[in-house]
mmCIF file of the protein (N, C-alpha, C, O) and its ligand, coordinates in Angstrom:
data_MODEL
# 
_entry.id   MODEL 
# 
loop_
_entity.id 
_entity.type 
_entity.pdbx_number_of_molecules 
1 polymer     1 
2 non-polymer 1 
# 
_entity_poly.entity_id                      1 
_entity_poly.type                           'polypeptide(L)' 
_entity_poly.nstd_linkage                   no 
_entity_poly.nstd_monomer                   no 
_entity_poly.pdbx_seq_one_letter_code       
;(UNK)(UNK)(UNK)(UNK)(UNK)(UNK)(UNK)(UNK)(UNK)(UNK)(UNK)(UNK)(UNK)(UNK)(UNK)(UNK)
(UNK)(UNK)(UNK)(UNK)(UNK)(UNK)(UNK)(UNK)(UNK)(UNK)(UNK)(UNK)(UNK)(UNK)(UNK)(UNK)
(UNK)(UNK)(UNK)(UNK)(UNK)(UNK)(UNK)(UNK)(UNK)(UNK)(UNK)(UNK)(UNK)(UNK)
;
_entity_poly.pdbx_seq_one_letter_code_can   XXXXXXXXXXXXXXXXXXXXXXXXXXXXXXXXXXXXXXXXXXXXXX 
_entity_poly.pdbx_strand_id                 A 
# 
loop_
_entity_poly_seq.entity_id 
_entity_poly_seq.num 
_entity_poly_seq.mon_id 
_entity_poly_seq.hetero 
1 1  UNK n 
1 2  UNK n 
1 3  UNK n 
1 4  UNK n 
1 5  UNK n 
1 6  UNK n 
1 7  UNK n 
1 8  UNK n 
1 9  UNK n 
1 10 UNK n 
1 11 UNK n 
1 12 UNK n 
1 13 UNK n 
1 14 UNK n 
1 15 UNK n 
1 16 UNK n 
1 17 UNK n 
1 18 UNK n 
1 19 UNK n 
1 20 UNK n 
1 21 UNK n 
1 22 UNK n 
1 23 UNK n 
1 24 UNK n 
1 25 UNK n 
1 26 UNK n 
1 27 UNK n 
1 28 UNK n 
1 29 UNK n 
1 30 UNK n 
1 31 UNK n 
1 32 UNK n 
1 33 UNK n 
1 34 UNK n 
1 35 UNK n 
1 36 UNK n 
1 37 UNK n 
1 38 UNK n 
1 39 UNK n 
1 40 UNK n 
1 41 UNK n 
1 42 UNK n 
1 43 UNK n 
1 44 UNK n 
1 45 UNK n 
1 46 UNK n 
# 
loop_
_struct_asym.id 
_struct_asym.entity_id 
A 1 
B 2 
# 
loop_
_chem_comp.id 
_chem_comp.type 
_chem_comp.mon_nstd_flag 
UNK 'L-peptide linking' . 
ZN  non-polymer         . 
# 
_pdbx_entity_nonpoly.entity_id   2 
_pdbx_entity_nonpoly.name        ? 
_pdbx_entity_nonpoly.comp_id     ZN 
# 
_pdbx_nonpoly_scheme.asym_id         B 
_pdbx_nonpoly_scheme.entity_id       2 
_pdbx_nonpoly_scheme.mon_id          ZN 
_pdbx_nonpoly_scheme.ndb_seq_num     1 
_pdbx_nonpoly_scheme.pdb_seq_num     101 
_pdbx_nonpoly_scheme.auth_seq_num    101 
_pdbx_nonpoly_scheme.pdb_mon_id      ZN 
_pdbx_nonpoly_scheme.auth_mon_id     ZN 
_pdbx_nonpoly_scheme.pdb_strand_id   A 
_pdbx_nonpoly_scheme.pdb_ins_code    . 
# 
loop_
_atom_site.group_PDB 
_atom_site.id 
_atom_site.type_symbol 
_atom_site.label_atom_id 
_atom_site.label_alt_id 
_atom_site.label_comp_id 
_atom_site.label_asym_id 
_atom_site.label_entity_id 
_atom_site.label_seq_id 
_atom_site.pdbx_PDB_ins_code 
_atom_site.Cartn_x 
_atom_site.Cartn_y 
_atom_site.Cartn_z 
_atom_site.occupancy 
_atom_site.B_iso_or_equiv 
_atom_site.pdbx_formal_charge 
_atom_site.auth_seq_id 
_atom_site.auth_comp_id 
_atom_site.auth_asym_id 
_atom_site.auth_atom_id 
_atom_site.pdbx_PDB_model_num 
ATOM   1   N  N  . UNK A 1 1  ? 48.418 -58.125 -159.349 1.00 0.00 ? 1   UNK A N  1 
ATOM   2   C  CA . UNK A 1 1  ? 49.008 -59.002 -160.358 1.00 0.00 ? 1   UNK A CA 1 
ATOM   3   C  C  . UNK A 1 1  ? 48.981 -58.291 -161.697 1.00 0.00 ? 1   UNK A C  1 
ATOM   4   O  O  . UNK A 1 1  ? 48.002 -57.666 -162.105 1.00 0.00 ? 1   UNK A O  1 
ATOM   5   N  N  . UNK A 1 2  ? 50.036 -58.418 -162.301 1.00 0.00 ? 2   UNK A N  1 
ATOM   6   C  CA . UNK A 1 2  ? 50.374 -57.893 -163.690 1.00 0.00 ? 2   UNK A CA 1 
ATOM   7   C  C  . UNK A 1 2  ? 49.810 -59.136 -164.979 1.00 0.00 ? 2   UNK A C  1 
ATOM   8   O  O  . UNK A 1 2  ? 49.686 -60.277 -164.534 1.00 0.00 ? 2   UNK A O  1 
ATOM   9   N  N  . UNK A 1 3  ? 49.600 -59.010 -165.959 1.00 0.00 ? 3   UNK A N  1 
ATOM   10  C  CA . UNK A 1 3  ? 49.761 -59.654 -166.947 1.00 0.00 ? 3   UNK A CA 1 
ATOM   11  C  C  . UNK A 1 3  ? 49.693 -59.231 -168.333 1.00 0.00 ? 3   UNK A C  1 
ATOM   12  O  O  . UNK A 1 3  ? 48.715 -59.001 -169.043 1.00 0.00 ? 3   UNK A O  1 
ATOM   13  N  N  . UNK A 1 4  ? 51.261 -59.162 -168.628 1.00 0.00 ? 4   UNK A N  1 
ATOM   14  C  CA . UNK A 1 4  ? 51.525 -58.697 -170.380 1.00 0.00 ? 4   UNK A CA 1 
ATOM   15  C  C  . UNK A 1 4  ? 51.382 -59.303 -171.058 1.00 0.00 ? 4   UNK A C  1 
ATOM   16  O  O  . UNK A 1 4  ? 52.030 -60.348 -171.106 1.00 0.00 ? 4   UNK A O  1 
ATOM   17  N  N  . UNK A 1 5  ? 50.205 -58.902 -172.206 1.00 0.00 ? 5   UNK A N  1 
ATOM   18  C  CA . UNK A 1 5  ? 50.165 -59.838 -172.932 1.00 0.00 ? 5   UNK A CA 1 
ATOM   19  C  C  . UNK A 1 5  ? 51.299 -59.721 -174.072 1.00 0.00 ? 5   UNK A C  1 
ATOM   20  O  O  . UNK A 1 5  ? 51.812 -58.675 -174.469 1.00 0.00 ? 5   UNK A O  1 
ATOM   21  N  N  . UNK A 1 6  ? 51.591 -61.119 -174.536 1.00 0.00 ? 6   UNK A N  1 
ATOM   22  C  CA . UNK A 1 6  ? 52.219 -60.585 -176.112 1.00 0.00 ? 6   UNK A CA 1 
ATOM   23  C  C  . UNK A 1 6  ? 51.948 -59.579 -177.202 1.00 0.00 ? 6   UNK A C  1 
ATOM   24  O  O  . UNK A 1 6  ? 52.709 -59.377 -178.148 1.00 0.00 ? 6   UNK A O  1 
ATOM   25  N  N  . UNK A 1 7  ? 50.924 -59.031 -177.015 1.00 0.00 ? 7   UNK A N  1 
ATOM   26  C  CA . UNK A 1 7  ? 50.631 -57.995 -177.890 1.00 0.00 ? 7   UNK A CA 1 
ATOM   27  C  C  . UNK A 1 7  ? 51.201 -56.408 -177.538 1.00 0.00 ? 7   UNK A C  1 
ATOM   28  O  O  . UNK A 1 7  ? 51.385 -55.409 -178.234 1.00 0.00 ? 7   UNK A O  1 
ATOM   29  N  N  . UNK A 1 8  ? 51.396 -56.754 -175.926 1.00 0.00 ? 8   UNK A N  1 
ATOM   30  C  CA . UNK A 1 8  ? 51.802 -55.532 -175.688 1.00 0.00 ? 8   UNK A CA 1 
ATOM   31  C  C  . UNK A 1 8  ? 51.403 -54.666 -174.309 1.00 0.00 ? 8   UNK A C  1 
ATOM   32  O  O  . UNK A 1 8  ? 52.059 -54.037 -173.479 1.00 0.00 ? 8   UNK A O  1 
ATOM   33  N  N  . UNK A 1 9  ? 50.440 -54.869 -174.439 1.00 0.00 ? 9   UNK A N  1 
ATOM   34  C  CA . UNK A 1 9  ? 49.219 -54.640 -173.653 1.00 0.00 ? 9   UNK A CA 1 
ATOM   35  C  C  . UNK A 1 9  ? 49.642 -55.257 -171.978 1.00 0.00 ? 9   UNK A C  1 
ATOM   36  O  O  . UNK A 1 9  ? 50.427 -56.191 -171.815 1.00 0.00 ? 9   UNK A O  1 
ATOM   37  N  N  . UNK A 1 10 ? 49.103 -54.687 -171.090 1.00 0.00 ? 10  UNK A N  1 
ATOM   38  C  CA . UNK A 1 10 ? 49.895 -54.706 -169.862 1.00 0.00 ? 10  UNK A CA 1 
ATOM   39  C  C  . UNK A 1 10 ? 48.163 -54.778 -168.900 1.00 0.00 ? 10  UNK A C  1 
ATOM   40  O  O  . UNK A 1 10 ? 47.465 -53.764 -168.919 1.00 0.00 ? 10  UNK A O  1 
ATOM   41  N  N  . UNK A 1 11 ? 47.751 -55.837 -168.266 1.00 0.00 ? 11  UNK A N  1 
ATOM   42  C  CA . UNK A 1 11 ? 46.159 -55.981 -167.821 1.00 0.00 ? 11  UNK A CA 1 
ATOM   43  C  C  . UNK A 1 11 ? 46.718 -56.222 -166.148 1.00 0.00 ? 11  UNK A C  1 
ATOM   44  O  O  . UNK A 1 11 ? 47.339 -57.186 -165.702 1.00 0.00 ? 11  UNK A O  1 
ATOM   45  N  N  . UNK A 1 12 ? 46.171 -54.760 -165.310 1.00 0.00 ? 12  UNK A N  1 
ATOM   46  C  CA . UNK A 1 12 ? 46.111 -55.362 -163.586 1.00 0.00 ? 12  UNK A CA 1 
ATOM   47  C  C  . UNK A 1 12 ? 45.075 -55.401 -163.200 1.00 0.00 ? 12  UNK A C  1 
ATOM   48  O  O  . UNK A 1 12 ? 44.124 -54.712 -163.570 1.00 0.00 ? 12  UNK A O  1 
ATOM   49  N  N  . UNK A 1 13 ? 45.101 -56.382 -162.227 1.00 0.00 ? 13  UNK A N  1 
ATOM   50  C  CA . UNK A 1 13 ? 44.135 -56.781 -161.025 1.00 0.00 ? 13  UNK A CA 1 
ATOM   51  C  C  . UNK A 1 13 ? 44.238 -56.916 -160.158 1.00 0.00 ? 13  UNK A C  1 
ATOM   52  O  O  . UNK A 1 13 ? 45.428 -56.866 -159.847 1.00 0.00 ? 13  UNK A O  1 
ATOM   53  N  N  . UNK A 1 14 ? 43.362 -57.173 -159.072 1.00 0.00 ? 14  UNK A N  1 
ATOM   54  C  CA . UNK A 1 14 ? 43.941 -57.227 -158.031 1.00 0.00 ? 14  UNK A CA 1 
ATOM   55  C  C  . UNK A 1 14 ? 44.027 -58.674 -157.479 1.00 0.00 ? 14  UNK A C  1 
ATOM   56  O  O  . UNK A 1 14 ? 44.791 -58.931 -156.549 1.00 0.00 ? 14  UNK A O  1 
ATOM   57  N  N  . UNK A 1 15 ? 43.291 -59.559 -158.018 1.00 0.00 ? 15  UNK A N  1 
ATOM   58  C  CA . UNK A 1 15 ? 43.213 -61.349 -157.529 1.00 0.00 ? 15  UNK A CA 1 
ATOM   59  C  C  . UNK A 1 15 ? 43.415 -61.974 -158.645 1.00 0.00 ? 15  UNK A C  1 
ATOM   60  O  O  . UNK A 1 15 ? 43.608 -61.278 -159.642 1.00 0.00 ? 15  UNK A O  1 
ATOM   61  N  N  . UNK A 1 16 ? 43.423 -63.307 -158.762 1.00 0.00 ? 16  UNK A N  1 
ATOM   62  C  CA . UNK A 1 16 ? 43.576 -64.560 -159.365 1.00 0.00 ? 16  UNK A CA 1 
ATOM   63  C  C  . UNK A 1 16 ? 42.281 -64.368 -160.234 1.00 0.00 ? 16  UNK A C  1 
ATOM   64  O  O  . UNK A 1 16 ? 42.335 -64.464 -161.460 1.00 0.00 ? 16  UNK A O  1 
ATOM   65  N  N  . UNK A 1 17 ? 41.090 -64.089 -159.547 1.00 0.00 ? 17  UNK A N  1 
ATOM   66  C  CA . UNK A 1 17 ? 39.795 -63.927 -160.633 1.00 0.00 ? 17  UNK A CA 1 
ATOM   67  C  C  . UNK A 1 17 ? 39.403 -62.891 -161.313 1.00 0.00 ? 17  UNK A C  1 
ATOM   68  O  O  . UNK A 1 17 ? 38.693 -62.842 -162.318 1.00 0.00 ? 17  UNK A O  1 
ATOM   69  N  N  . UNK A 1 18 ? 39.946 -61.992 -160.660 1.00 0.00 ? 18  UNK A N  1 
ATOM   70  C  CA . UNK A 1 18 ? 40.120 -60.778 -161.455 1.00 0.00 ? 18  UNK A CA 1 
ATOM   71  C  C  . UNK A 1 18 ? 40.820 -60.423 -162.659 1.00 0.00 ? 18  UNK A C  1 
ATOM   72  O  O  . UNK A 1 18 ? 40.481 -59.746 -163.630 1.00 0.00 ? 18  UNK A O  1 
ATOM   73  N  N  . UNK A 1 19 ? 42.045 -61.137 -162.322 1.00 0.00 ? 19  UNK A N  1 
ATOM   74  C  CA . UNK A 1 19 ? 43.155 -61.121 -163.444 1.00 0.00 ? 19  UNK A CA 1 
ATOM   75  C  C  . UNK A 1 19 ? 42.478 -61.808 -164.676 1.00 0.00 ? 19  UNK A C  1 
ATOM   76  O  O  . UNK A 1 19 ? 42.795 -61.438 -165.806 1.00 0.00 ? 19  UNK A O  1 
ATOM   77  N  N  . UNK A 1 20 ? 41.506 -62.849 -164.480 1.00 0.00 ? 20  UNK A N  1 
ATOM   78  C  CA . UNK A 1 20 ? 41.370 -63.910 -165.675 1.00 0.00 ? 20  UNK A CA 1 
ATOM   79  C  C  . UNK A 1 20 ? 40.448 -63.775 -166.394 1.00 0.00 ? 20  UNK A C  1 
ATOM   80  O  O  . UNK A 1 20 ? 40.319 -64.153 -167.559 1.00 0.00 ? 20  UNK A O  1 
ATOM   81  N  N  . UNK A 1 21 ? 39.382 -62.936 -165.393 1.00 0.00 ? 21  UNK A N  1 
ATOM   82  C  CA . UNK A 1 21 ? 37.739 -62.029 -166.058 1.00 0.00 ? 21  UNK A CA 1 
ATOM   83  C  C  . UNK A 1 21 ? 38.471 -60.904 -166.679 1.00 0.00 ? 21  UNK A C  1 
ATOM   84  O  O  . UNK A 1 21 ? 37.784 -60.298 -167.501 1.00 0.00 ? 21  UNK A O  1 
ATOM   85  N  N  . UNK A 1 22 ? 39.416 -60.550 -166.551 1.00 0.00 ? 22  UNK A N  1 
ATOM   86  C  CA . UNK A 1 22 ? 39.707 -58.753 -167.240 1.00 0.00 ? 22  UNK A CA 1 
ATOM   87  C  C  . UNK A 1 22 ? 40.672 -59.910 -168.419 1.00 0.00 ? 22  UNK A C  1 
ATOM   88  O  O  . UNK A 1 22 ? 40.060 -60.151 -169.460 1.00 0.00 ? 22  UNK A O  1 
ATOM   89  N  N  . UNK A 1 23 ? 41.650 -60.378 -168.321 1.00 0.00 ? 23  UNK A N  1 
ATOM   90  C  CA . UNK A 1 23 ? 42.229 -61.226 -169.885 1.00 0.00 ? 23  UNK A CA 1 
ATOM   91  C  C  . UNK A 1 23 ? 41.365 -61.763 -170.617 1.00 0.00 ? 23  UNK A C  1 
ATOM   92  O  O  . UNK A 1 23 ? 41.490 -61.672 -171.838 1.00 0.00 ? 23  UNK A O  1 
ATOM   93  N  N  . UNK A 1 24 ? 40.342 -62.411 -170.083 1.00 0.00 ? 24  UNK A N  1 
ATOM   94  C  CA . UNK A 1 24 ? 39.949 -63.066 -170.827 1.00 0.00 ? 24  UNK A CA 1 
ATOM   95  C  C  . UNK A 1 24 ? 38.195 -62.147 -171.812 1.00 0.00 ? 24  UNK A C  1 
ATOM   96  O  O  . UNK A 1 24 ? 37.461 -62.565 -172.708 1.00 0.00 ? 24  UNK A O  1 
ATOM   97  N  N  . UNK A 1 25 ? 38.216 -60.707 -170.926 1.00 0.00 ? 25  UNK A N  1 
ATOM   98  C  CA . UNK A 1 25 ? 37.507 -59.648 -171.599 1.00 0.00 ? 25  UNK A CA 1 
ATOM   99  C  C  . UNK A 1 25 ? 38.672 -59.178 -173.097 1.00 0.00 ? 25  UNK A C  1 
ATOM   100 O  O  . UNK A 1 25 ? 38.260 -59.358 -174.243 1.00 0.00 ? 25  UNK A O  1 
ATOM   101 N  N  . UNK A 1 26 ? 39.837 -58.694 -172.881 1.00 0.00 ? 26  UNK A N  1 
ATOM   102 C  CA . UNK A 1 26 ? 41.072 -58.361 -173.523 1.00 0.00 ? 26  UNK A CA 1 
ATOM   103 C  C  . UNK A 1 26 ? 41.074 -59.611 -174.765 1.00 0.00 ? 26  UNK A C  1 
ATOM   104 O  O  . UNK A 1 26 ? 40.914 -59.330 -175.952 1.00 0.00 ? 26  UNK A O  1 
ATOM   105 N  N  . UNK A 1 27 ? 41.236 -60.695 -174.378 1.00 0.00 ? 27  UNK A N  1 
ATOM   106 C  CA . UNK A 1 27 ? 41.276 -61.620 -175.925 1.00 0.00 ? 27  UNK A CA 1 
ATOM   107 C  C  . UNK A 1 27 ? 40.448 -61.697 -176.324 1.00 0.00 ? 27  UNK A C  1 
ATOM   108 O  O  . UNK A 1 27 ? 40.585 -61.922 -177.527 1.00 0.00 ? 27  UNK A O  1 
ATOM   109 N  N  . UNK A 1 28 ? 39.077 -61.621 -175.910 1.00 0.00 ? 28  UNK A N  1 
ATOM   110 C  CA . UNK A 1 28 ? 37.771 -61.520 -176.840 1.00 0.00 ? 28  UNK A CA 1 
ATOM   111 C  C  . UNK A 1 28 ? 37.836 -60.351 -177.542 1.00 0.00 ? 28  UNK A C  1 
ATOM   112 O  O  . UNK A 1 28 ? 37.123 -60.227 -178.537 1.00 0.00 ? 28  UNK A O  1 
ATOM   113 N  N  . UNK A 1 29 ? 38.521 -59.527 -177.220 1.00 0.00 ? 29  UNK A N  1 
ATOM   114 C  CA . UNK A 1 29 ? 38.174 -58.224 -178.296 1.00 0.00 ? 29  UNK A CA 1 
ATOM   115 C  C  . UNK A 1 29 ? 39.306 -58.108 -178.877 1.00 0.00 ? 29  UNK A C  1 
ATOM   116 O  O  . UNK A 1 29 ? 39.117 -57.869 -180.070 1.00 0.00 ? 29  UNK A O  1 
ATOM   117 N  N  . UNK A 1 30 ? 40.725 -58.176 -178.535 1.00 0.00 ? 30  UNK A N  1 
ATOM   118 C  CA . UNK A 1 30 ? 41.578 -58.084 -179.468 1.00 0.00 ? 30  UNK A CA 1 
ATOM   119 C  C  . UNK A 1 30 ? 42.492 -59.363 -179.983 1.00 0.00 ? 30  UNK A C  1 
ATOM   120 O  O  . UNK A 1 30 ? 43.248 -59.306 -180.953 1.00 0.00 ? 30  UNK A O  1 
ATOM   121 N  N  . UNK A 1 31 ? 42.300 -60.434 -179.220 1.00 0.00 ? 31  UNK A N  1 
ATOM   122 C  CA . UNK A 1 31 ? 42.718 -61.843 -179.510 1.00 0.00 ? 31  UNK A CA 1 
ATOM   123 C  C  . UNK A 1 31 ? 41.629 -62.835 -179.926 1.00 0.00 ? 31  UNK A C  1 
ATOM   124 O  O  . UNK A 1 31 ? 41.583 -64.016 -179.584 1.00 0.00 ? 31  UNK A O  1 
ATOM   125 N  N  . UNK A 1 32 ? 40.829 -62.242 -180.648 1.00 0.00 ? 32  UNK A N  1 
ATOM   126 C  CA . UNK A 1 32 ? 39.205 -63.198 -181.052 1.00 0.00 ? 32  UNK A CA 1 
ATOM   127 C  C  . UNK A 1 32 ? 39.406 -64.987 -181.314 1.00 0.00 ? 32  UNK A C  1 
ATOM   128 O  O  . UNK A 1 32 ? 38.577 -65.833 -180.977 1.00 0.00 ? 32  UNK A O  1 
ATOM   129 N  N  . UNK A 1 33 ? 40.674 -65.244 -181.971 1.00 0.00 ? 33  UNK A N  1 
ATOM   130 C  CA . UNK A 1 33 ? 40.786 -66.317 -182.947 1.00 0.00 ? 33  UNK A CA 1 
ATOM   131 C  C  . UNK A 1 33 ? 41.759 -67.038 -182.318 1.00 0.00 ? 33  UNK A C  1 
ATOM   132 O  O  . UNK A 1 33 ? 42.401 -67.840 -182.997 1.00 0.00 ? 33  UNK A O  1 
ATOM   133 N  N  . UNK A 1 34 ? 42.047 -66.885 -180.893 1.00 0.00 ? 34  UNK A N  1 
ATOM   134 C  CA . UNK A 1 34 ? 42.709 -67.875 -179.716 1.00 0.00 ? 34  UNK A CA 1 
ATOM   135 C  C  . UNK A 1 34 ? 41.530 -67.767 -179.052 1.00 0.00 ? 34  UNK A C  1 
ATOM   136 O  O  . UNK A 1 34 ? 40.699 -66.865 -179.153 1.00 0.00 ? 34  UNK A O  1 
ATOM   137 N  N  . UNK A 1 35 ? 41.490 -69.164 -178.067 1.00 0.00 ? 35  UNK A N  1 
ATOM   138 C  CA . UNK A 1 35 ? 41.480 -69.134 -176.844 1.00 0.00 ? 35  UNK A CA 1 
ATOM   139 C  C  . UNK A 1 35 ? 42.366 -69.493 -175.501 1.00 0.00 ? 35  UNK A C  1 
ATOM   140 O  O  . UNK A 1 35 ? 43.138 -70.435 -175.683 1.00 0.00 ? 35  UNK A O  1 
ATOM   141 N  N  . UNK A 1 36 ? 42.385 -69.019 -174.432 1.00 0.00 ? 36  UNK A N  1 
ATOM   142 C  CA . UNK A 1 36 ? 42.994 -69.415 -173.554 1.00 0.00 ? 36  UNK A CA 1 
ATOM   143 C  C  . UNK A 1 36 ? 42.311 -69.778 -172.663 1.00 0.00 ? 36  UNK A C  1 
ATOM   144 O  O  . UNK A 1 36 ? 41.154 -69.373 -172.547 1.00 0.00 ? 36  UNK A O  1 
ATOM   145 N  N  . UNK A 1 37 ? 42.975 -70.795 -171.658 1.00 0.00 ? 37  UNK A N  1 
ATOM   146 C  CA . UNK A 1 37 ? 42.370 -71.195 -170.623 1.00 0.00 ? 37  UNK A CA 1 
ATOM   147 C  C  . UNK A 1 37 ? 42.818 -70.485 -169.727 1.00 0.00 ? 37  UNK A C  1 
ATOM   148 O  O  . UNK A 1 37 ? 43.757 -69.747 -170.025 1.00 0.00 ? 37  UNK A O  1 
ATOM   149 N  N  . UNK A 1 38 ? 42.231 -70.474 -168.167 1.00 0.00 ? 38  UNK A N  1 
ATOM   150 C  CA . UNK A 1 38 ? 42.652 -70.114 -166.581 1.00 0.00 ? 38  UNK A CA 1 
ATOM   151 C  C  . UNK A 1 38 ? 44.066 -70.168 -166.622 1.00 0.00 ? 38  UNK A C  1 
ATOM   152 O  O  . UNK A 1 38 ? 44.803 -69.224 -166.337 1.00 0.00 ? 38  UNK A O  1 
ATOM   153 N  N  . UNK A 1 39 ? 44.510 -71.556 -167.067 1.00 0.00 ? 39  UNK A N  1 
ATOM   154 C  CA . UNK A 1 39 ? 45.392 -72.282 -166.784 1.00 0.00 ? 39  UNK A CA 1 
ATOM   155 C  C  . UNK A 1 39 ? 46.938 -70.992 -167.825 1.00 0.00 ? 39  UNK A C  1 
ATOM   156 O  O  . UNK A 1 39 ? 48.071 -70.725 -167.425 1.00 0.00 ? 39  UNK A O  1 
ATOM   157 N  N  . UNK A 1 40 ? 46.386 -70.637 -168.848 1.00 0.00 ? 40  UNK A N  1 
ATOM   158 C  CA . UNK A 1 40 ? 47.277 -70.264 -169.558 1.00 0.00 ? 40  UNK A CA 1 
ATOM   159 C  C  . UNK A 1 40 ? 47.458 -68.838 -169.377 1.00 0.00 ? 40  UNK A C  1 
ATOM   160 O  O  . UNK A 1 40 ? 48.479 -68.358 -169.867 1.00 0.00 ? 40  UNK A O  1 
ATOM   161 N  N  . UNK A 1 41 ? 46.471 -67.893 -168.622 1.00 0.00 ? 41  UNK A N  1 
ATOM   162 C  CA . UNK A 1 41 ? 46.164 -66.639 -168.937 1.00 0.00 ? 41  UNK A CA 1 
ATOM   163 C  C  . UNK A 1 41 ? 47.272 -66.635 -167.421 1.00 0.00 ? 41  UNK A C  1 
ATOM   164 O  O  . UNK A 1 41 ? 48.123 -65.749 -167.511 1.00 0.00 ? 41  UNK A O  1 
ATOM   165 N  N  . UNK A 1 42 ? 47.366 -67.516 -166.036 1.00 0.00 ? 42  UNK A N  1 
ATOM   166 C  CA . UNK A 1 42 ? 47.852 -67.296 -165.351 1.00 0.00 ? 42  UNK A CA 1 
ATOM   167 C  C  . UNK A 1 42 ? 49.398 -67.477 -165.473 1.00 0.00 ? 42  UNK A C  1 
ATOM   168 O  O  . UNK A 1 42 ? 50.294 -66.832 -164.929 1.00 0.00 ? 42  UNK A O  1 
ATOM   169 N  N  . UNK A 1 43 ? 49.460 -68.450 -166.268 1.00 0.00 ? 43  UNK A N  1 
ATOM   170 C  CA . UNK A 1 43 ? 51.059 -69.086 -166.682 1.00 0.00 ? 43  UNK A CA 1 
ATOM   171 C  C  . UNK A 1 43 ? 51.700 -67.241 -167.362 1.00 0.00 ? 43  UNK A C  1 
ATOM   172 O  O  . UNK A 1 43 ? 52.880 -66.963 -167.145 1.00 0.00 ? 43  UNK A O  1 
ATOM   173 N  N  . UNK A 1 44 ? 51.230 -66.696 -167.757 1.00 0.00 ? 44  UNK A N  1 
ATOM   174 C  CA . UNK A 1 44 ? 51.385 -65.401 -168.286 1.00 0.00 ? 44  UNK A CA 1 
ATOM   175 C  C  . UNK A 1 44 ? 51.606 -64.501 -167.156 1.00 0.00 ? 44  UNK A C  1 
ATOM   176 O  O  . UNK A 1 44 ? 52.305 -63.508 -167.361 1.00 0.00 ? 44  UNK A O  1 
ATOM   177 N  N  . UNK A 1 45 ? 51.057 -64.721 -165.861 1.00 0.00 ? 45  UNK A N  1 
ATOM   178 C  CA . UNK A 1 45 ? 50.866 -63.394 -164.996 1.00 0.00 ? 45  UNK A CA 1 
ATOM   179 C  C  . UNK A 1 45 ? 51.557 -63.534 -164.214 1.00 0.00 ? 45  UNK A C  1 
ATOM   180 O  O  . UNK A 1 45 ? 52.008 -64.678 -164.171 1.00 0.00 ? 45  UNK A O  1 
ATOM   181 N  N  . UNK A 1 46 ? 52.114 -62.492 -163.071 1.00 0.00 ? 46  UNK A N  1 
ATOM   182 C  CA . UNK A 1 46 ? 53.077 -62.338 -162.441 1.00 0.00 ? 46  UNK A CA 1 
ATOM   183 C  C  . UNK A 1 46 ? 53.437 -61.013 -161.492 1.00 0.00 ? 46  UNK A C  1 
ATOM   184 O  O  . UNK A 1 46 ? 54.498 -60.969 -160.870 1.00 0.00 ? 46  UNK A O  1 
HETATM 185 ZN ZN . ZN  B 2 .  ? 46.681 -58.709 -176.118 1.00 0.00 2 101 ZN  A ZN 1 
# 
């Protein structure tokens, strides 16, 4: 699974939990002042 973020940035994994532990590592460090949920980080992936 792919997921680009709007910033640019392009995050793979290989599962559903994988994808959302590695985004949701990615907005803590460069998206500090959002959060996203499961729900939103997947609506993104593809
Ligand atoms: Zn980003």
């Amino acid at each position: 699974m792919d997921l680009y973020c709007p910033c640019g940035d392009v995050i793979r994994a290989d599962d559903e939990d994988d994808l959302v532990a590695r985004a949701q590592e990615h907005l803590r460090e460069v998206h500090p002042r959002r959060r996203y949920s499961r729900e939103e980080i997947l609506f993104f992936a593809y």
